[in-house]
C-alpha positions, -999 to 999 in steps of 0.1 A, spaced: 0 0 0 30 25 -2 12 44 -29 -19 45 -20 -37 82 -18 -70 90 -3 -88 123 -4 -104 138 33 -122 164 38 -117 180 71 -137 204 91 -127 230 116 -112 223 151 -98 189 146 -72 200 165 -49 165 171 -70 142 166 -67 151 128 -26 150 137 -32 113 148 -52 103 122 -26 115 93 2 102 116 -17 70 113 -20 64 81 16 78 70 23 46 88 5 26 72 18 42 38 -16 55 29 -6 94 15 -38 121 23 -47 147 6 -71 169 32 -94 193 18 -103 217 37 -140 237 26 -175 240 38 -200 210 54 -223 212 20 -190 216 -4 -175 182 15 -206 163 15 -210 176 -25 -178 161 -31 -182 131 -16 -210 123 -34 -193 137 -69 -161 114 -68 -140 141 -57 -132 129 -23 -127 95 -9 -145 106 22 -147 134 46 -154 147 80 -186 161 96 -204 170 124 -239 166 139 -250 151 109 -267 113 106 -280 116 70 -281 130 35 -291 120 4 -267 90 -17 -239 89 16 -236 72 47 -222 84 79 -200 69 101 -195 78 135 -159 80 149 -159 100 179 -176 125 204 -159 156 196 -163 176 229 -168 216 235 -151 238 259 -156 268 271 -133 301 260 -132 328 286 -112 358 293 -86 348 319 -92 378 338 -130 377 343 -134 373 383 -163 343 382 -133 320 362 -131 288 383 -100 267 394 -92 250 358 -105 214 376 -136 224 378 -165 232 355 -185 263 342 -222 263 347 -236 277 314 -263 302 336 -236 320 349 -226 330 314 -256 350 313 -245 384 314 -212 382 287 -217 380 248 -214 351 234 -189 354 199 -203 323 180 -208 317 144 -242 328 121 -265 296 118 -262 293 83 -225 285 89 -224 253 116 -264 247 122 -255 216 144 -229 235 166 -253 269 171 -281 248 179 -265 227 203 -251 258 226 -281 277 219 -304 245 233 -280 242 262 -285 278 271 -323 274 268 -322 246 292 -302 268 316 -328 294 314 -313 321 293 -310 332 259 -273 343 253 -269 380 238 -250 379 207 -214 392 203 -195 404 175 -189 377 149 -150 371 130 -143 350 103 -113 333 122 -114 317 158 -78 334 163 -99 368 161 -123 355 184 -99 347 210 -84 380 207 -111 397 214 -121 375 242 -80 376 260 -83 420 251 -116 431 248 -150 437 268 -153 396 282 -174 376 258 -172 341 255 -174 312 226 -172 280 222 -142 257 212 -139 219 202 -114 203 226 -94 187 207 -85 222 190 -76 237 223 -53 213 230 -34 228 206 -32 264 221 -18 278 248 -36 296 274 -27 334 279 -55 357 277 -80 335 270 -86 303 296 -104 270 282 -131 251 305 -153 222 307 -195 235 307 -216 222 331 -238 201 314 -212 188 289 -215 201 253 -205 177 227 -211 168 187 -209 135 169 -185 133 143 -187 112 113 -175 99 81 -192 109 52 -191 80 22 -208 72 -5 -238 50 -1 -231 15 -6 -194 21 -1 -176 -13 10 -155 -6 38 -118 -22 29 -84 -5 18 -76 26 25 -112 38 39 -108 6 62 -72 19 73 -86 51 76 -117 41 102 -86 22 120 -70 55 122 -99 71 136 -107 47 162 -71 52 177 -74 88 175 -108 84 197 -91 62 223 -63 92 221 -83 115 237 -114 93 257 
């Protein structure tokens, strides 16, 4: 298999468990190309032929694919280090005392599954958050967040295992806040070669970070 190629797609905020996945299959001499572009562009190209599968979240079904699941990808909290109610980093921040700050999160139209879910969580705590500015990059966000007036987002943790905290502190929300992530592959796709060495890849990445 030392020339074998497959074609990801990837989504935001993989963070290492995207590292552990391409680290796997370089082992296993499978070369990836990872394509990086928007959930309908991925699932689009999956079903076109263009990519051998790709990565998505809080998705279970769309027309002529099938999904996968590989892991729970988990969400943490970004706040501003300074803000006074920031707990010892062991323990957890209860969503209704986020009340009061901005939340910076994507539109809808963006990442339905991920808005919905913190939006839901919020409702459940008894608050609807106000709505902060919006940027096109996370690294904007969290500059805004570690400098500006405190706001908060959300960030997968995976991703945040990737970044060092300064400014801006990362914590687990009380209740937890997670997505499923799948594979997207054609329907009827038979599972062997590199797509089998690539779930293989995936399910160590999981146990990685379980």
């Amino acid at each position: 298999m030392g020339s074998a190629w497959l074609r990801l797609g990837t989504s935001t905020g993989l963070g290492e468990r995207l590292e552990t996945v391409v680290a796997e299959l370089a082992a296993k001499g499978v070369q990836v190309e990872l394509v990086s572009t928007s959930t309908r562009a991925r699932l689009d190209r999956v079903r076109g032929g263009q990519l051998d599968a790709a990565f998505v979240r809080g998705l279970e079904e769309s027309a002529g694919l099938e999904f996968i699941p590989v892991w729970q990808d988990a969400l943490l909290i970004a706040l501003p280090a300074a803000w006074p109610p920031v707990p010892d980093p062991a323990d957890a921040v209860t969503l209704s005392v986020l009340r009061d700050l901005p939340l910076r999160i994507t539109s809808r139209r963006n990442n339905p599954p991920l808005v919905d879910l913190v939006m839901s969580a919020c409702a459940a705590e008894g608050f609807e958050p106000v709505l902060g500015p919006r940027s096109d990059s996370l690294q904007d966000t969290h500059a805004a967040i570690g400098a500006g007036t405190p706001s908060w987002t959300v960030i997968y943790e995976s991703h945040a295992q990737l970044l060092r905290e300064g400014r801006v502190v990362f914590r687990r929300p009380r209740p937890r806040l997670a997505l499923t992530t799948s594979l997207a592959v054609p329907a009827g796709t038979t599972i062997s070669g590199e797509l089998a060495v690539l779930l293989d890849a995936c399910r160590k990445a999981s146990d990685h970070f379980e």
